[in-house]
N, C-alpha and C positions, 0 to 999 in steps of 0.2 A: 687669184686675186693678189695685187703686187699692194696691197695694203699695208701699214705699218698700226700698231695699237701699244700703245703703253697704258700704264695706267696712271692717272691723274689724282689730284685733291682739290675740293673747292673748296671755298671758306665768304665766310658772309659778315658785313657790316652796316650797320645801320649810321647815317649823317643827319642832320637836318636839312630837308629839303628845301633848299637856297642854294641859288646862284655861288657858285665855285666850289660847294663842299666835295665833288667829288674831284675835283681838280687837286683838291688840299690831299686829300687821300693816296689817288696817284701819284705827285708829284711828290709827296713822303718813300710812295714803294720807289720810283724814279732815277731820286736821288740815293738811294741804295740800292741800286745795281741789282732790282727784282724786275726779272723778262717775264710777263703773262703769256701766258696761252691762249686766256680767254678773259672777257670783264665785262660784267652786263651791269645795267641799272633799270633799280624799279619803283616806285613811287610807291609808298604807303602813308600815306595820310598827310602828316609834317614832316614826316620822316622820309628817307629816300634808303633803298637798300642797295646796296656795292657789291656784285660776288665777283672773285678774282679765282682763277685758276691760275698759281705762279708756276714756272717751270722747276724751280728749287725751291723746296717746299723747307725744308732746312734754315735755306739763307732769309726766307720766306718771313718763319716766324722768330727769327732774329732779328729783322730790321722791325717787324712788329713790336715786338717786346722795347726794345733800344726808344723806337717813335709811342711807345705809350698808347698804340690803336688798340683797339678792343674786336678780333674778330671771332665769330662762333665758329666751336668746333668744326673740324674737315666732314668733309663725307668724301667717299671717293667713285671714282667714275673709268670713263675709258674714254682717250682722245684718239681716233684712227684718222690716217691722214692716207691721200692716194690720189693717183692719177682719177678726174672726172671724168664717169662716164655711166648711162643710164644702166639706173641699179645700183650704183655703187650704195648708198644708203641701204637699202633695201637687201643686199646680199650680205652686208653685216647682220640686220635684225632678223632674219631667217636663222644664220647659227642659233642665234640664241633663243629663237619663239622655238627650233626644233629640239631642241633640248628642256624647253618648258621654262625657261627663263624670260620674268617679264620685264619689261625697261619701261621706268617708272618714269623716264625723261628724257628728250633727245634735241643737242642743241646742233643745226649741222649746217652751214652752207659751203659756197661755192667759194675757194679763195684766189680764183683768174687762174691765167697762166696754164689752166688746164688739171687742176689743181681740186679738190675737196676735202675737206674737213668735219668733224664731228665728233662731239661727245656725248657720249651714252652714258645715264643713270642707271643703275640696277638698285635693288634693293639691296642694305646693306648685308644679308642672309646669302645673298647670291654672290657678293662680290667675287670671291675666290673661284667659285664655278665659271663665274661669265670671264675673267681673265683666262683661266686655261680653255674655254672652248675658242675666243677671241685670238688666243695665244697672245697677251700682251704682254709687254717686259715693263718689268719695274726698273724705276731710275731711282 
């Protein structure tokens, strides 16, 4: 498996659920020089929730801090990235189901070019485990 895995941080914020608030948000991380990995949204009521996975988790919660956002604690994950091809998801979650490790979450598509990507949740209890079976490297 020509896989690569690191391991990741998410971090989660809440906006008012209106036109451009998440725009405000991004274009704060943006304009400080924060590269995501990943960045969903989710609607909860009035409210809309933001989770960002940045690649410098450092510079991350310095431009946070500086911009005055409010995001909840990290939790962390595993981001593997690799040539697509069937299976590829599936022979990651096997390490870890054969070890008794269970993945509490998994965000993964296809990124073209022949390309796939995914991050995997664990429970925070596992994290350490699922990294050295994964072999991920920390940045």
């Amino acid at each position: 498996m020509g896989d690569t895995v690191r391991k990741v941080y998410h971090y989660a914020t809440l906006v008012p659920n209106r036109p451009g608030q998440a725009f405000k948000v991004l274009a704060t991380l943006v304009s400080a020089g924060i590269n995501l990995l990943a960045c969903t949204g989710t609607p909860r009521g009035r409210r809309a929730q933001i989770d960002v996975v940045p690649d410098d988790t450092r510079k991350f919660n310095a431009a946070v801090k500086k911009a005055g956002l409010k995001f909840a604690p990290k939790k962390s994950g595993f981001l593997i990235q690799g040539e697509d091809r069937p299976g590829a998801l599936a022979d990651n979650l096997k390490l870890l189901a054969d070890k008794g490790i269970n993945v509490a979450a998994v965000d993964g598509l296809s990124a073209g070019k022949g390309r796939w990507g995914a991050i995997l949740w664990v429970d925070p209890k596992d994290v350490n485990r699922a990294g050295r079976v994964l072999r991920a490297k920390v940045k």
